[in-house]
C-alpha positions in Angstrom: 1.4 20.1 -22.7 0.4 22.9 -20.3 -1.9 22.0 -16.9 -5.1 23.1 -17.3 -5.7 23.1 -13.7 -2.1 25.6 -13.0 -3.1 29.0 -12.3 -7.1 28.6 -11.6 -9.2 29.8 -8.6 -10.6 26.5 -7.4 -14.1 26.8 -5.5 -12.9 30.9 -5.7 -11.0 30.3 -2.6 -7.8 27.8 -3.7 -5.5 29.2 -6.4 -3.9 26.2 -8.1 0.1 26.7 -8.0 2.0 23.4 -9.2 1.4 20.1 -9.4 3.7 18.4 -6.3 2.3 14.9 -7.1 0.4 11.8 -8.7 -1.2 8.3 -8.3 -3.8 5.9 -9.0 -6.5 7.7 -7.2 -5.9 11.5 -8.5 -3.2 14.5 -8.7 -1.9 16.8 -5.7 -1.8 20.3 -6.0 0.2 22.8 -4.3 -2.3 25.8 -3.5 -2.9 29.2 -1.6 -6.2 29.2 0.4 -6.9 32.9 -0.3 -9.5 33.4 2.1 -6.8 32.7 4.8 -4.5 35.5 3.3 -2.5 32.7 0.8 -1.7 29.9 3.4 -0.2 27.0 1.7 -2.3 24.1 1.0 -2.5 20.6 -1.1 -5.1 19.7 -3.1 -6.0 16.1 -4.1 -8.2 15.6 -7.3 -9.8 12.5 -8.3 -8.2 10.6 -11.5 -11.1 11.3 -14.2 -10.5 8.1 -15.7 -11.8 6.3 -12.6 -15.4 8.6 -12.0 -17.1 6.0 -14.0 -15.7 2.7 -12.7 -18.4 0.2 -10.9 -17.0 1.3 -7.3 -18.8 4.9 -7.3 -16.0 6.2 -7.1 -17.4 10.0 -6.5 -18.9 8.5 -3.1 -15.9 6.6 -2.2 -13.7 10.4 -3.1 -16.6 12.3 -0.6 -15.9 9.3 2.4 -12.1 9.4 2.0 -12.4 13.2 2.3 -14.9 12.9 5.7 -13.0 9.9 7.4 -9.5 11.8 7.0 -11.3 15.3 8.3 -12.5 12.9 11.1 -9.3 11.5 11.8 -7.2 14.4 11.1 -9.2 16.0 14.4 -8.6 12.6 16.1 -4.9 12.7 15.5 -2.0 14.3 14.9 -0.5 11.7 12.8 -3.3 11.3 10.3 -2.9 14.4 7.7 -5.6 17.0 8.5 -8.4 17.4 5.5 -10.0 21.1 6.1 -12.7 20.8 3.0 -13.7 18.9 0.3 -16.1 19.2 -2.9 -17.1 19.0 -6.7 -15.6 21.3 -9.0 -17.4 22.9 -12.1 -16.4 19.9 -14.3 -17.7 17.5 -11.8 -14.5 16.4 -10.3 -13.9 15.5 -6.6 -11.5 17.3 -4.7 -10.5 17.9 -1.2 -7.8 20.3 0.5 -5.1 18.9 2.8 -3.1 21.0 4.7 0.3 21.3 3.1 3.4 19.3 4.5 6.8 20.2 3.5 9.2 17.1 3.9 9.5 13.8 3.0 8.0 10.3 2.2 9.4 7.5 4.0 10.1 5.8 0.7 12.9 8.6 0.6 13.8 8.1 3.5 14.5 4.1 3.0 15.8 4.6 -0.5 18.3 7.2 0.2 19.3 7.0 4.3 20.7 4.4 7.0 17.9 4.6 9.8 19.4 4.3 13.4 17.7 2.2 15.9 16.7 5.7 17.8 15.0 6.6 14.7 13.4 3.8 13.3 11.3 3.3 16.7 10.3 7.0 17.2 9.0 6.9 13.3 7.0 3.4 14.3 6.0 4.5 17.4 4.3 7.7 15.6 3.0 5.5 12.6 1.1 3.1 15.1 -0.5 6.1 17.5 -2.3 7.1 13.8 -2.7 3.6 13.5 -4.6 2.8 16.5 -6.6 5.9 16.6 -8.3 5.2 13.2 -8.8 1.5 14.3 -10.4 2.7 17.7 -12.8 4.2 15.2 -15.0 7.6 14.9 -18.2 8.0 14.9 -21.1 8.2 12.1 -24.5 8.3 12.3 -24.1 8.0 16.3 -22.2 4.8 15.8 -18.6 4.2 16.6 -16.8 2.7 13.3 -13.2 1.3 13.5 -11.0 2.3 10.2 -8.7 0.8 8.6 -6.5 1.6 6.2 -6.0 -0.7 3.5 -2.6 0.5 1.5 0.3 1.2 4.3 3.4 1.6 2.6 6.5 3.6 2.5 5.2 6.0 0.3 1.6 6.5 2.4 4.3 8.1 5.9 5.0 11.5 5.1 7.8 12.9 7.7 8.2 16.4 8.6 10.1 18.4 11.0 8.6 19.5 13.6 9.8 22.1 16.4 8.4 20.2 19.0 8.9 16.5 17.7 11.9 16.6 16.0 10.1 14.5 13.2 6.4 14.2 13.0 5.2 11.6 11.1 1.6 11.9 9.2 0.3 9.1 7.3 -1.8 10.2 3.9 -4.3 8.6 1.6 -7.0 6.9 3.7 -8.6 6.8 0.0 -9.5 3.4 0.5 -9.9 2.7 4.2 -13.2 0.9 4.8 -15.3 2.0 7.0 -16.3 -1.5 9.1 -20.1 -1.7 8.5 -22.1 -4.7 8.4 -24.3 -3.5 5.4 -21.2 -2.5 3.0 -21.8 -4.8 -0.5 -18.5 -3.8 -1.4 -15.9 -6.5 0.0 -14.8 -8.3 -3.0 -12.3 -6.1 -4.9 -8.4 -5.6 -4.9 -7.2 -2.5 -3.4 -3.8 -2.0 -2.1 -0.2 -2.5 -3.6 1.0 -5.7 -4.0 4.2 -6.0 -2.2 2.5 -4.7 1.0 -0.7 -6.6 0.8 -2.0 -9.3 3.6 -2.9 -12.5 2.6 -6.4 -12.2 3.2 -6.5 -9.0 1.1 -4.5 -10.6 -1.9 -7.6 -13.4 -1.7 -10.0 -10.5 -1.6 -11.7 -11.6 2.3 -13.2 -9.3 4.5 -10.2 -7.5 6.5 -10.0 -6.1 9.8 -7.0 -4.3 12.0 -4.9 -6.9 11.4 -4.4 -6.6 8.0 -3.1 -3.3 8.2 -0.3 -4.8 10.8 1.1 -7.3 8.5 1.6 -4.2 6.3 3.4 -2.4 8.5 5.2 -5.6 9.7 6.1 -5.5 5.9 6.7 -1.8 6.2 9.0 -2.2 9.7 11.2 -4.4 7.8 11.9 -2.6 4.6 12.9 0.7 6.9 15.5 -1.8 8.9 16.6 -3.4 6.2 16.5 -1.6 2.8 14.0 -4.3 1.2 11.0 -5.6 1.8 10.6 -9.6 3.4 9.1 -11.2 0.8 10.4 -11.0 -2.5 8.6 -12.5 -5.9 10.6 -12.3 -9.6 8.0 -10.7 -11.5 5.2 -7.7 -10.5 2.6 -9.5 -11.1 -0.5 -10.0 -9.1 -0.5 -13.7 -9.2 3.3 -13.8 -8.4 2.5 -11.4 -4.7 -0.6 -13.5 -4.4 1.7 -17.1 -3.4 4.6 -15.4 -2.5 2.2 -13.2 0.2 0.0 -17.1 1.6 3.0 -19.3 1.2 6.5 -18.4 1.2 8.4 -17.6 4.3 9.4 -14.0 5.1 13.1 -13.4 4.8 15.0 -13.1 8.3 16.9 -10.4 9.1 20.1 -12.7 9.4 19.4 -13.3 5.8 19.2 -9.6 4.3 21.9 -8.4 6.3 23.7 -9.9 8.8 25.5 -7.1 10.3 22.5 -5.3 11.7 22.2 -6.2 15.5 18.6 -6.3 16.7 17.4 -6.3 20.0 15.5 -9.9 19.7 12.1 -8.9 21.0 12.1 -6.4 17.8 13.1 -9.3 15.4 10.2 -11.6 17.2 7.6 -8.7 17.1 8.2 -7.8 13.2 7.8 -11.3 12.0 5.1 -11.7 14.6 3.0 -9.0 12.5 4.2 -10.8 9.2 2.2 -14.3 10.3 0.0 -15.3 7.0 -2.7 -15.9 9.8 -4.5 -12.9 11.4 -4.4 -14.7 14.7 -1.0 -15.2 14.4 -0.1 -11.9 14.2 -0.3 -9.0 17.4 -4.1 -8.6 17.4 -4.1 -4.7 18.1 -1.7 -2.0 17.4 -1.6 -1.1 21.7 0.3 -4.7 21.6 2.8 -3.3 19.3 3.2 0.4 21.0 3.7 -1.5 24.3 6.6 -3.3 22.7 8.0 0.0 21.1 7.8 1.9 23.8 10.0 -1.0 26.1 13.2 -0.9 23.5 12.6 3.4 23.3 13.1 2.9 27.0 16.1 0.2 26.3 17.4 2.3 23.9 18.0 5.1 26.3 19.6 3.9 29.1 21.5 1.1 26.8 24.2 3.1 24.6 25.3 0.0 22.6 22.3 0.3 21.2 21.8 3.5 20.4 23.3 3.2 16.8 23.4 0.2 14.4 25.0 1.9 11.7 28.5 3.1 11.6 27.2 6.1 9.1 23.7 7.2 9.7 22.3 10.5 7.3 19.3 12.1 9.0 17.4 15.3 9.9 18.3 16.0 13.4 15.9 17.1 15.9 16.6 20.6 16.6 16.3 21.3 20.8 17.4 24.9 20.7 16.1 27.0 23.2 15.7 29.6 20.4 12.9 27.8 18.0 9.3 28.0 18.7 6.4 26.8 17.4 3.6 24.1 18.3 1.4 22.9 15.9 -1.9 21.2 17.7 1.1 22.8 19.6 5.5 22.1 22.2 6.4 26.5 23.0 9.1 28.5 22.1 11.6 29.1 24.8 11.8 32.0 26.5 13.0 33.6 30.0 9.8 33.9 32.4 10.1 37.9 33.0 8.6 41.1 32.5 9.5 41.1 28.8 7.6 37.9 28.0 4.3 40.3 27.9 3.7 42.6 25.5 4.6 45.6 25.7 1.2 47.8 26.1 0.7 45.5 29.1 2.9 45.1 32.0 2.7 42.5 34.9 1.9 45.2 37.5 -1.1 45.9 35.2 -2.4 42.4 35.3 -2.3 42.1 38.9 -3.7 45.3 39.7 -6.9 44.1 37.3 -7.3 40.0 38.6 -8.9 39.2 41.8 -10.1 35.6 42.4 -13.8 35.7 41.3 -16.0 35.4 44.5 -18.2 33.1 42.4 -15.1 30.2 42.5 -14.4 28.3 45.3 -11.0 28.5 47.0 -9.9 25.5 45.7 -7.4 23.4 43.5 -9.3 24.2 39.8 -8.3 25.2 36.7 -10.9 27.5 34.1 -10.7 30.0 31.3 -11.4 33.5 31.8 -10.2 36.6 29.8 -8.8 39.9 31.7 -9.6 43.3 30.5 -6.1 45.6 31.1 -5.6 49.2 29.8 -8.9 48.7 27.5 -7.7 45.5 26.1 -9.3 41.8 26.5 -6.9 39.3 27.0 -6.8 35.4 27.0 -6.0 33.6 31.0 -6.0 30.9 31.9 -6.5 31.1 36.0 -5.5 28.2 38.4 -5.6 27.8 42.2 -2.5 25.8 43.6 -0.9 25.4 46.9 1.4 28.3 48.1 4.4 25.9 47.9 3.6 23.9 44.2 3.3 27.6 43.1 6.9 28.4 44.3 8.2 25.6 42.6 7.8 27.5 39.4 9.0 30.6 39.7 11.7 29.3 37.3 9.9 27.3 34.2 9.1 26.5 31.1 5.7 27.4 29.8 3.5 24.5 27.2 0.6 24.5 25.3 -1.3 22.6 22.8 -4.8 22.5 21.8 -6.8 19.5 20.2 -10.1 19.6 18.3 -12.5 16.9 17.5 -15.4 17.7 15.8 -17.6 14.7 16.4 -20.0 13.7 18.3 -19.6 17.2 19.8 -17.4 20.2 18.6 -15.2 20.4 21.9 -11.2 21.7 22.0 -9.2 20.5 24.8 -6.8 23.6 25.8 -3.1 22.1 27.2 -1.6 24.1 29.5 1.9 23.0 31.3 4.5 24.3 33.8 7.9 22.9 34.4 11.3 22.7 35.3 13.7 19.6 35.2 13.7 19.6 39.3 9.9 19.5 40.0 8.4 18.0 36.5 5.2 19.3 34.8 2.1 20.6 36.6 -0.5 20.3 33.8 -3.5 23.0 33.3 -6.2 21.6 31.3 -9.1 22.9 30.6 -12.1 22.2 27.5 -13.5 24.7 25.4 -17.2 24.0 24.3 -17.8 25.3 20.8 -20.9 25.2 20.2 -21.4 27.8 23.1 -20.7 31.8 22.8 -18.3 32.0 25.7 -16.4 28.6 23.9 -15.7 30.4 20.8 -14.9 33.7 21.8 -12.2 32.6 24.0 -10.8 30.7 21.0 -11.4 33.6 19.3 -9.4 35.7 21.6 -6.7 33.1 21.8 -6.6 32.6 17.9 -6.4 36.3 17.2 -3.9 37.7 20.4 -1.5 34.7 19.9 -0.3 34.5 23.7 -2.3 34.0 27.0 -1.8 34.9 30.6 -1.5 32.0 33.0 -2.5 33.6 36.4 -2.0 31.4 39.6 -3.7 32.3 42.8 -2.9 30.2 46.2 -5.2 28.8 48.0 -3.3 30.7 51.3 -3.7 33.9 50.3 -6.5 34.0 47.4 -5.8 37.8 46.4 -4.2 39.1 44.3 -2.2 36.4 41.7 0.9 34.9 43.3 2.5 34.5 40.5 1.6 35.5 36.5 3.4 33.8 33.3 2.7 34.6 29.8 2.4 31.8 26.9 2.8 32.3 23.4 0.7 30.3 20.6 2.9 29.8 17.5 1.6 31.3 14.4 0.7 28.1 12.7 -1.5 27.1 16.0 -3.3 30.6 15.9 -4.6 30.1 12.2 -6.0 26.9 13.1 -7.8 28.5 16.2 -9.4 30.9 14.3 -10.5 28.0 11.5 -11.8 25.7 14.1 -13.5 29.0 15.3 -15.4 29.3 12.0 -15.9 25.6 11.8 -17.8 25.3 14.5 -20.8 27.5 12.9 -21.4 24.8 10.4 -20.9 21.6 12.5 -23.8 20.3 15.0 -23.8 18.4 18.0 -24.4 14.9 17.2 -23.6 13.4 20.6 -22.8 13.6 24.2 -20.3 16.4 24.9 -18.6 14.1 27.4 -18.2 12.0 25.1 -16.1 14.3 23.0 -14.0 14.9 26.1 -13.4 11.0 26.6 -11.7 11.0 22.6 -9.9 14.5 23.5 -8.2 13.2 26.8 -7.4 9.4 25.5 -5.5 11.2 22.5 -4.2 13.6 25.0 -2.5 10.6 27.4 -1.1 9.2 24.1 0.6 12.0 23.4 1.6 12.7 27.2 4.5 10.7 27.0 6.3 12.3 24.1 5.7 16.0 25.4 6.9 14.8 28.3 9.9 13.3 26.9 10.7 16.5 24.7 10.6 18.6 27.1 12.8 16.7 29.9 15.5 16.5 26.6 15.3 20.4 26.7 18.0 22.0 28.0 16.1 23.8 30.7 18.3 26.6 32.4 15.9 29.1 33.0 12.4 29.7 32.1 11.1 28.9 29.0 8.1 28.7 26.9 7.8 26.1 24.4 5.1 25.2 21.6 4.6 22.3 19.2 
């Protein structure tokens, strides 16, 4: 039978291509947003057996839809939601951007993870983690998520330029928003094998329920199977087997995998059948990640647990570019970097310091206008010498959004080389303000940006002048924030907004940092996520 919905123009903006997948909650569409010129999207429908169940399940569709937006902004590893509504037949959808890769259940059921791997996969999978349990904000009040339903099958892994693998977790469909006045605590949600104890006996949960699933999950991707085991699928089988029997040990599964011990002790320290028992915040597991990804490095015996390992490598080449919120292409720091109706000479000849800044160590957005055409720049005053310390580098950028409690987009900026490190340029964008969105405008629509640095010595004119390309993927979602931020009021302190933007920005610090040390860096080079 033919799929009714295969070929329609959904919300006349979303033409329906092929279904890519289904569950319990609804179908997933591949589609082309065709006000964006055909850009690939997914989009989820509601099951239309379930519209009428006691749950209200239309308002539960619309909140899944609005915490993942909210989260998506918050976090890289959450999968982005750009819109959401009711179609003509009164069925919830909402459009995800479109991932092309594969599920971790893949991954477990058909590869041999390395110990390299594993921990950059649970590393990512706990930064989502722990920014939906920090919470976002509704009605002016901060609300920690969680998630309800972490399993293999929830991690989505793609490849990512910047990365290597990015991992995105889907389906907050039934993460509960932590309110006091919810009446709705006393059904079963989830899937059975990776259920907490407390949510098998149907009591309110908190964080911690979502770490004994991924303690469940940490051991499947080690191991091949899952710690706990029952001899039939049903409900009051997981139920005992999840309060009273004892989690399998590694030892027992399979012998021949060496484990660092504090891995063993902090997996079957998030499978305790007691929420106290078990880490009481995903920063205590990240902590203990991020020691053995340290381990790991300098400790080859380590490195690889299996004698045959089958996985997408990370590609470090200095010829791929691309950034997605977003690491930049590599590419030598010369004249031929700018394009070619502008030259370097040009750009100098047009940028003086502006006598309303002071001569001092500061960073700020401010387009150029050269041979009749506006540019994006970012300008930046630095000490003679930190300037010559990058003559030779590599050029980064990445830009975060978060919607709420104020539309604000924090603009990345980075130069480096392996001898000196990374100077970092950052700078925020307001967008509920004209000059906010035009430069993100500007940025969106140009694709590349001057970065003009002036020394504090000898103000005038720019010491030295770098140009920094915006992969293609970024640049769309520029220009969509852009038109966004029309629609979405202020609903709080904008400071606040720049709290959220620079804690997810030091999260991430680390693992830019990391890629681009790993980069073979032998001349300059510009390089996107």
């Amino acid at each position: 039978m033919s799929d009714p919905n295969i070929g329609r123009l959904l919300a006349k903006r979303y033409q329906i291509q092929k279904l890519i997948g289904t569950g319990a909650m609804g179908r997933v569409y591949r589609a082309k947003d065709m006000l964006l010129g055909g850009v690939p999207v997914a989009v989820k429908f509601l099951a239309l057996s379930m519209q009428n169940q006691q749950m209200r399940m239309k308002e539960r569709f619309e909140r899944e839809a609005k915490t993942c937006a909210l989260l998506g902004q918050r976090s890289i590893h959450v999968v982005r939601v750009m819109d959401y509504g009711v179609d003509e037949n009164d069925v919830p959808f909402y459009v995800m951007e479109y991932l092309k890769g594969k599920s971790l259940s893949q991954v477990i059921r058909n590869e041999t993870l390395s110990l390299k791997r594993f921990l950059n996969i649970a590393h990512q999978i706990c930064l989502g983690l722990g920014s939906a349990h920090d919470g976002i904000t509704i009605d002016d009040v901060v609300c920690p998520i969680i998630h309800r339903d972490i399993k293999p099958s929830n991690i989505f892994i793609l490849q990512d330029p910047s990365f290597g693998e990015l991992v995105k977790i889907l389906d907050f469909g039934i993460a509960k928003l932590l309110q006091s006045n919810t009446e709705n605590t006393n059904y079963y949600l989830g899937t059975l094998a990776y259920s907490s104890p407390e949510q098998m006996e149907g009591k309110e949960l908190d964080n911690r329920s979502d770490i004994y699933s991924l303690g469940v999950m940490m051991f499947e991707m080690l191991t091949g199977r899952t710690p706990i085991q029952t001899k039939t699928h049903s409900f009051g089988a997981w139920y005992k087997a999840h309060r009273e029997q004892k989690p399998h040990s590694f030892t027992e599964i399979n012998s021949t995998i060496p484990l660092p011990s504090s891995l063993e002790t902090l997996i079957m320290d998030c499978l305790g059948k007691s929420p106290c028992d078990r880490p009481q915040n995903i920063t205590e597991i990240i902590e203990t990640l991020g020691k053995l990804e340290t381990l790991e490095k300098t400790n080859h015996s380590l490195q690889n647990f299996a004698s045959e390992q089958k996985f997408l490598p990370e590609d470090d080449t200095p010829e791929k570019t691309t950034l997605k919120a977003e690491l930049t292409q590599p590419t030598h720091s010369t004249d031929s970097d700018i394009p070619p109706s502008v030259t370097k000479d040009e750009i100098a000849r047009s940028c003086f310091w502006p006598t309303n800044k002071p001569i001092a160590n500061i960073v700020f957005p401010q387009a150029i206008r050269v041979s009749s055409k506006l540019l994006p720049a970012l300008w930046a005053m630095l000490p003679i010498l930190e300037i010559r310390k990058f003559f030779v580098c590599s050029r980064y950028n990445q830009f975060i959004f978060i919607t709420e409690p104020h539309p604000m987009l924090l603009w990345i900026s980075a130069i480096y080389n392996q001898k000196h490190g990374a100077k970092w340029l950052n700078c925020y964008l307001d967008l509920k303000t004209k000059f906010g969105r035009e430069t993100t405008r500007l940025l969106g629509e140009n694709g590349y940006y001057q970065i003009l640095l002036f020394a504090k010595e000898a103000p005038q004119p720019a010491h030295l002048i770098l140009n920094s390309s915006i992969a293609s993927a970024q640049t769309l979602r520029l220009q969509e924030w852009v038109k966004l931020s029309y629609s979405l009021s202020s609903k709080g302190n904008p400071q606040l907004s720049k709290r959220l933007l620079h804690n997810e920005y030091e999260k991430m610090k680390p693992q830019i940092l990391e890629k681009l040390t790993r980069s073979d860096i032998k001349s300059g080079l510009d390089i996107h996520r």
